[in-house]
Backbone as CSV, one residue per row, in Angstrom:
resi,resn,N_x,N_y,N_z,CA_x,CA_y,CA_z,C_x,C_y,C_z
1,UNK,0.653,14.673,8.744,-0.315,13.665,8.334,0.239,12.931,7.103
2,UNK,-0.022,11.901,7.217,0.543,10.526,5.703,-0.513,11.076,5.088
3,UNK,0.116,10.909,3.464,-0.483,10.996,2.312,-2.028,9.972,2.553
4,UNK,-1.904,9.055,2.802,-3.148,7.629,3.710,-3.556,8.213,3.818
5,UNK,-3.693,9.264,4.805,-4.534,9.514,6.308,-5.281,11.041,5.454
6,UNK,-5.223,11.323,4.410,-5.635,12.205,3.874,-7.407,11.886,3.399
7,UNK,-8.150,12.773,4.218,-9.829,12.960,3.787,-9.811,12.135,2.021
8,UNK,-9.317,13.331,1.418,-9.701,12.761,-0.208,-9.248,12.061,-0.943
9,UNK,-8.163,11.120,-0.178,-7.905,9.997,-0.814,-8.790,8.950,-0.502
10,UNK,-9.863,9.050,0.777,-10.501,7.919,0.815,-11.428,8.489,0.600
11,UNK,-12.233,9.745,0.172,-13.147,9.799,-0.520,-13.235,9.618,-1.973
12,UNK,-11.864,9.928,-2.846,-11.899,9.198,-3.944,-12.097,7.299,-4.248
13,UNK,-11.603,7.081,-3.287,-11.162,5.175,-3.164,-12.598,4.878,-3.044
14,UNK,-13.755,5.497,-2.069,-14.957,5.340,-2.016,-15.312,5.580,-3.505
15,UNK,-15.324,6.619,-4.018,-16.012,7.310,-5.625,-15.793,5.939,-6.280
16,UNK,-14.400,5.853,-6.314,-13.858,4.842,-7.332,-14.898,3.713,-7.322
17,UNK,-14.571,2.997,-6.356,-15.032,1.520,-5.955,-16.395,1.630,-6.271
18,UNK,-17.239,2.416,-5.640,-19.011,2.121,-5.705,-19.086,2.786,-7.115
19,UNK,-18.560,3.400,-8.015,-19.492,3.931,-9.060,-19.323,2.695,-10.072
20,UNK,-17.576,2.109,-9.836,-17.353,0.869,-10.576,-18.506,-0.246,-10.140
21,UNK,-19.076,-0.240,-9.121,-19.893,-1.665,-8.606,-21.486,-0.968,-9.435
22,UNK,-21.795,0.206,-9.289,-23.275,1.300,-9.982,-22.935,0.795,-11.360
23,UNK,-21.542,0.388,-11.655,-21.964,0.272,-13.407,-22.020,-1.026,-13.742
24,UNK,-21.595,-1.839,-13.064,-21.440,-3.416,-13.351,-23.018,-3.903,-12.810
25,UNK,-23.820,-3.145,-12.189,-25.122,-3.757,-11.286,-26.055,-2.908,-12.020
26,UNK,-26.031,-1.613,-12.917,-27.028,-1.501,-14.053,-26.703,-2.098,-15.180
27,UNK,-25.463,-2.865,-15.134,-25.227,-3.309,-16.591,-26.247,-4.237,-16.693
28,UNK,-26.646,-4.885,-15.700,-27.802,-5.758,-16.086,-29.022,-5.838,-16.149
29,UNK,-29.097,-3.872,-16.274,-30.988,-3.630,-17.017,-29.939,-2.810,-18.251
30,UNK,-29.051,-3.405,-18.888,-28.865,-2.766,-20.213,-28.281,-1.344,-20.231
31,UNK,-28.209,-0.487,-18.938,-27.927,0.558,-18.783,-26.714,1.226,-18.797
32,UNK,-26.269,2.555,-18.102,-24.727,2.734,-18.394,-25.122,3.508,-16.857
33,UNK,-24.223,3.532,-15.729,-24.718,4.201,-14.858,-24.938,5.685,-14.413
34,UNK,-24.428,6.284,-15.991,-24.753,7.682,-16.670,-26.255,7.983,-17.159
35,UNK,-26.627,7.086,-17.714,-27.648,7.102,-18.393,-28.950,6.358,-17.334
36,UNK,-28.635,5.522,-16.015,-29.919,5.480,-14.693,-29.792,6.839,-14.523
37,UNK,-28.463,7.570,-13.918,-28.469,8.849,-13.139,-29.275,9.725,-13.842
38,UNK,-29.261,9.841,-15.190,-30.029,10.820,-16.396,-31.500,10.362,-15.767
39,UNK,-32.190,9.149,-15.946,-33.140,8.632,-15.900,-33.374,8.946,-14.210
40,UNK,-32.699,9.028,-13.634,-33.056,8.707,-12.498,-33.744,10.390,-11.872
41,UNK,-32.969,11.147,-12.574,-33.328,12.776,-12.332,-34.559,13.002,-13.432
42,UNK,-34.915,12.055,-14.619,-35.927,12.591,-14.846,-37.394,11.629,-14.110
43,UNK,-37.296,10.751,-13.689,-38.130,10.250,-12.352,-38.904,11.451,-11.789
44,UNK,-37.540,12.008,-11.438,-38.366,13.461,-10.334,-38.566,14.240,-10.803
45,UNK,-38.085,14.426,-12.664,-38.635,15.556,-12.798,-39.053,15.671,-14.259
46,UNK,-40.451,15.278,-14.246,-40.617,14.700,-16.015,-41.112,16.023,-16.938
47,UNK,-40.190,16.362,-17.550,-40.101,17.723,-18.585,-39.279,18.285,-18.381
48,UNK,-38.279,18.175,-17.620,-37.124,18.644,-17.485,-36.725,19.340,-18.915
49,UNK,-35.612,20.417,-19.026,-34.933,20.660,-20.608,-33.634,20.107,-20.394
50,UNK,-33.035,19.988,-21.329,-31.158,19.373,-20.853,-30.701,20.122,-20.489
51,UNK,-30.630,21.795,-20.107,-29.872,22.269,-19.822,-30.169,22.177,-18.552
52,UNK,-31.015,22.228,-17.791,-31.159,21.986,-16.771,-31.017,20.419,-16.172
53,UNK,-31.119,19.482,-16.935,-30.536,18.231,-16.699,-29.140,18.013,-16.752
54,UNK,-28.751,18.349,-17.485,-26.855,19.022,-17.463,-26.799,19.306,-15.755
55,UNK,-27.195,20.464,-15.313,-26.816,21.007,-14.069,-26.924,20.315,-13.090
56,UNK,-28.152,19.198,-12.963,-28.193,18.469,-11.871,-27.334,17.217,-11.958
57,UNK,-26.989,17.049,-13.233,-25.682,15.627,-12.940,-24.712,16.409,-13.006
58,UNK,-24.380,17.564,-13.126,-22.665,18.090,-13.044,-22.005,17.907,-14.583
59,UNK,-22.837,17.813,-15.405,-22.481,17.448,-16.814,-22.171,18.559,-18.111
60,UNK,-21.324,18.613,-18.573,-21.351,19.768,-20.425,-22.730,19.089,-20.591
61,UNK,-23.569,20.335,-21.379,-24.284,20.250,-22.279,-23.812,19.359,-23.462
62,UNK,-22.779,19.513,-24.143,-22.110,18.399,-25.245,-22.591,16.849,-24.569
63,UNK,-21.811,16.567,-23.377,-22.270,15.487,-22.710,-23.368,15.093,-21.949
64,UNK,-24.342,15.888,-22.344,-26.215,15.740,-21.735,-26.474,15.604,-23.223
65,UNK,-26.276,16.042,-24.050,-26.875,15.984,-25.771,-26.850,14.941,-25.776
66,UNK,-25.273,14.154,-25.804,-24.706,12.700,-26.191,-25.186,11.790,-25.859
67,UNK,-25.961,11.808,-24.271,-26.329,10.758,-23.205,-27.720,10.987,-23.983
68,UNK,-28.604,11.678,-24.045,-29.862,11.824,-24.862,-30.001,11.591,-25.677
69,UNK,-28.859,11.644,-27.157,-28.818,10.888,-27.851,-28.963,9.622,-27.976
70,UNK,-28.392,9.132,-26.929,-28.531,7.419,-26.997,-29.294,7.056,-26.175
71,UNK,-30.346,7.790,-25.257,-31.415,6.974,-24.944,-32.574,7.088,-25.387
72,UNK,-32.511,8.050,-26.605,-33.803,8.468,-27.281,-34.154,7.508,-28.279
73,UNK,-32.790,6.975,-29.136,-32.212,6.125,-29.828,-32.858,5.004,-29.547
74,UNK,-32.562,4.303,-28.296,-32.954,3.605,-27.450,-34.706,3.449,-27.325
75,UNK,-35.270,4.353,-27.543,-36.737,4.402,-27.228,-36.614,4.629,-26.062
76,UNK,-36.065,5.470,-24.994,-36.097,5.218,-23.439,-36.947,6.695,-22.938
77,UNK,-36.344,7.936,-23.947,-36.745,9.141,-23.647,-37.548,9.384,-25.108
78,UNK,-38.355,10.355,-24.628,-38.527,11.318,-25.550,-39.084,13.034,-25.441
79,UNK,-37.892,13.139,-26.266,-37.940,15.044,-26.469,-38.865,15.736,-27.570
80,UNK,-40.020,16.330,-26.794,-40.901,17.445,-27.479,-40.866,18.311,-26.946
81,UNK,-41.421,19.590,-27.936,-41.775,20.781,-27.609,-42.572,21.313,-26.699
82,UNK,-42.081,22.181,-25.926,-42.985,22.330,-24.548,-44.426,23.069,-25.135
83,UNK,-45.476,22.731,-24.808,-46.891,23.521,-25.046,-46.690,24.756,-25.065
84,UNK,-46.481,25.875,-24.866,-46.387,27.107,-24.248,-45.051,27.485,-24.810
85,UNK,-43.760,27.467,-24.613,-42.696,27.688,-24.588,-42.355,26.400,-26.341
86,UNK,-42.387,27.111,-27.445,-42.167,25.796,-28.432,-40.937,25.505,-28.131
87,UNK,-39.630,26.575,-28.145,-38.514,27.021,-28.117,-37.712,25.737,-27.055
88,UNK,-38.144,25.233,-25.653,-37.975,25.040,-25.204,-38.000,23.121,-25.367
89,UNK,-37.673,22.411,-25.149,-37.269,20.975,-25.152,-37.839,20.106,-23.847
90,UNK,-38.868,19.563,-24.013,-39.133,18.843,-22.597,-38.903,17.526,-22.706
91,UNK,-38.181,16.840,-21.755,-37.897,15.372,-21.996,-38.550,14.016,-20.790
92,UNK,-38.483,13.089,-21.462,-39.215,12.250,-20.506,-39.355,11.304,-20.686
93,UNK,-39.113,9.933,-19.767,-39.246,8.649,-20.228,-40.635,8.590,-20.912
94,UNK,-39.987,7.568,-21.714,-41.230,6.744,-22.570,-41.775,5.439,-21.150
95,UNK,-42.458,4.979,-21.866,-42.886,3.481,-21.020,-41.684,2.507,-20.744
96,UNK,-41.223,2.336,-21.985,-40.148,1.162,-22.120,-38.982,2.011,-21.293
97,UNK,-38.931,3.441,-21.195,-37.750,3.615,-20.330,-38.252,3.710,-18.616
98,UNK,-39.393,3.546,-18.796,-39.556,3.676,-17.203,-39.437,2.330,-16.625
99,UNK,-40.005,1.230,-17.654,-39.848,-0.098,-17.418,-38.209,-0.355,-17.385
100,UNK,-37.229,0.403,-17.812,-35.527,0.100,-17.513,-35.236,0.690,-16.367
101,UNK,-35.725,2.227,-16.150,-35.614,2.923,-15.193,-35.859,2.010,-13.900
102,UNK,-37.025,1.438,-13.718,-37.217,0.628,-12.838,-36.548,-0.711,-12.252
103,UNK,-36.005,-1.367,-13.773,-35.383,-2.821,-13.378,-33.706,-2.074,-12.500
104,UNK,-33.026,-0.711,-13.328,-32.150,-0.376,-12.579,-32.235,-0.162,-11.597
105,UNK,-33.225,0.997,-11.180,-33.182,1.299,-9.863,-33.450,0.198,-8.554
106,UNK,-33.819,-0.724,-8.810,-33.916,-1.771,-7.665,-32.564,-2.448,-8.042
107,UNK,-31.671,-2.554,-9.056,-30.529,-2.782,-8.697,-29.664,-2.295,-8.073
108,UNK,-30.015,-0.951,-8.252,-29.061,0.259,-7.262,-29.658,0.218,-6.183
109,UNK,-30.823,0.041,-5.789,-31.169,-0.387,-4.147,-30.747,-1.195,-3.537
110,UNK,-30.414,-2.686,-4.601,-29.738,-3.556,-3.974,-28.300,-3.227,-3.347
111,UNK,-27.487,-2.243,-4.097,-26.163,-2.355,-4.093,-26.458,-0.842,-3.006
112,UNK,-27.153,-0.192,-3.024,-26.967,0.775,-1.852,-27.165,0.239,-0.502
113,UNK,-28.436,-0.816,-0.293,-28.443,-1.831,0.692,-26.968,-2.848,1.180
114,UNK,-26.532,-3.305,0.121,-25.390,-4.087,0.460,-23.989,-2.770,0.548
115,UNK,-24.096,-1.612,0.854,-23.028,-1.035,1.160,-23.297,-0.427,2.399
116,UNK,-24.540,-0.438,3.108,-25.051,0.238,4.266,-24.941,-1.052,5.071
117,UNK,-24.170,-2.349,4.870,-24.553,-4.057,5.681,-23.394,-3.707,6.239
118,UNK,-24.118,-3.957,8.043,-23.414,-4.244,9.029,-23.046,-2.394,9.351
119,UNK,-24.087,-1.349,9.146,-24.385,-0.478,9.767,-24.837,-0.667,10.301
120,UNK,-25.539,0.724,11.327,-26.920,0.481,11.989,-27.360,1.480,11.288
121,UNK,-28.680,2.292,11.769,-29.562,2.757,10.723,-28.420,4.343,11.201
122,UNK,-28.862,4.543,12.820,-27.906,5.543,13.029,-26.373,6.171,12.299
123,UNK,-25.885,4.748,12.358,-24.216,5.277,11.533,-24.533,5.510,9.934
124,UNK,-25.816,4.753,9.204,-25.971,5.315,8.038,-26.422,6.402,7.868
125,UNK,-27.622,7.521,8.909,-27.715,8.458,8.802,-26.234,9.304,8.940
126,UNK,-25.457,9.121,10.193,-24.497,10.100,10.390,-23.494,10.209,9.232
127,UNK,-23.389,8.676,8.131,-22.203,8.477,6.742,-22.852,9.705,6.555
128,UNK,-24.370,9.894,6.235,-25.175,10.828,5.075,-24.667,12.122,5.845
129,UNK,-25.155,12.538,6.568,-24.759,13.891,7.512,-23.482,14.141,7.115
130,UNK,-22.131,13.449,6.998,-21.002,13.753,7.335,-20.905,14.304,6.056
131,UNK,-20.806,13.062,4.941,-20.504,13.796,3.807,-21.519,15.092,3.409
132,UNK,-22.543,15.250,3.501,-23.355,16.696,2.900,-22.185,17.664,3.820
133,UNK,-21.605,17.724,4.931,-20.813,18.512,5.517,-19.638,18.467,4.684
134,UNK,-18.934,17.677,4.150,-17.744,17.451,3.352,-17.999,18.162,1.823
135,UNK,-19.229,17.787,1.258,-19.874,17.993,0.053,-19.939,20.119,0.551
136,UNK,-20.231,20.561,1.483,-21.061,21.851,1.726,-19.520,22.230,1.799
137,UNK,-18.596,21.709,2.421,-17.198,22.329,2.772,-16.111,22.416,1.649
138,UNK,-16.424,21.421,0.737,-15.727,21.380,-0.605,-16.527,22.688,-1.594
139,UNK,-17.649,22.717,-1.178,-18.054,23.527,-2.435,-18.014,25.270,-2.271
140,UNK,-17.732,25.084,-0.297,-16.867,26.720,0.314,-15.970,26.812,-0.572
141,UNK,-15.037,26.005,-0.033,-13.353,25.964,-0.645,-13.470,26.409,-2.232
142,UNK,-14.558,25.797,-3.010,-13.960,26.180,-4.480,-14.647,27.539,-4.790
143,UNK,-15.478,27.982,-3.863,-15.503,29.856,-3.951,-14.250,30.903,-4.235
């Protein structure tokens, strides 16, 4: 097999290309496309702690602090003490970050829409299917 014809070179060339187009298409709600993805996991999950927000982007704690740092900064989040648990850190958009949260995420709809053009709905389910199989088979391998 050619070096080409290799699975993870065109799954990197994919990574590459769309995360570069995710950052140029939140750049224009002000965002970083680190800091929707942050936002975008606390959407689903409002009180989250960072360490557990760390885990769901694949991130150091150093680099979940940093990203929180600057959207707290921002007015976008804010971190208090959980009722019950003081010890513990719950975080969560403010208004003004749900109002960014929002202008991004319909930009990233746009650009997930314009990368699914000239599918059908079928071949976009089977893209999704294939990779969770690629994603489930990569994460055998690093056992």
């Amino acid at each position: 097999m050619h070096y080409s014809e290799r699975l993870l070179i065109h799954i990197k060339q994919a990574e590459r290309i769309t995360q570069a187009a995710k950052e140029a298409a939140v750049r224009e709600a002000g965002i970083t496309a680190a800091q929707q993805a942050a936002l975008a996991v606390l959407s689903d999950n409002p009180g989250i702690n960072a360490a557990e927000l760390a885990r769901k982007l694949s991130v150091t704690p150093q680099t979940m602090n940093s990203l929180l740092g600057r959207l707290e900064t921002r007015g976008l989040i804010a971190r208090t003490p959980h009722p019950i648990h003081g010890t513990l850190i719950e975080i969560r958009m403010t208004e003004r970050g749900t109002e960014v949260f929002a202008a991004a995420d319909a930009l990233v709809a746009k650009l997930d829409a314009r990368l699914a053009e000239g599918l059908s709905e079928s071949e976009t389910a089977a893209v999704r299917e294939l990779l969770a199989r690629i994603i489930r088979n990569a994460e055998a391998a690093g056992r």
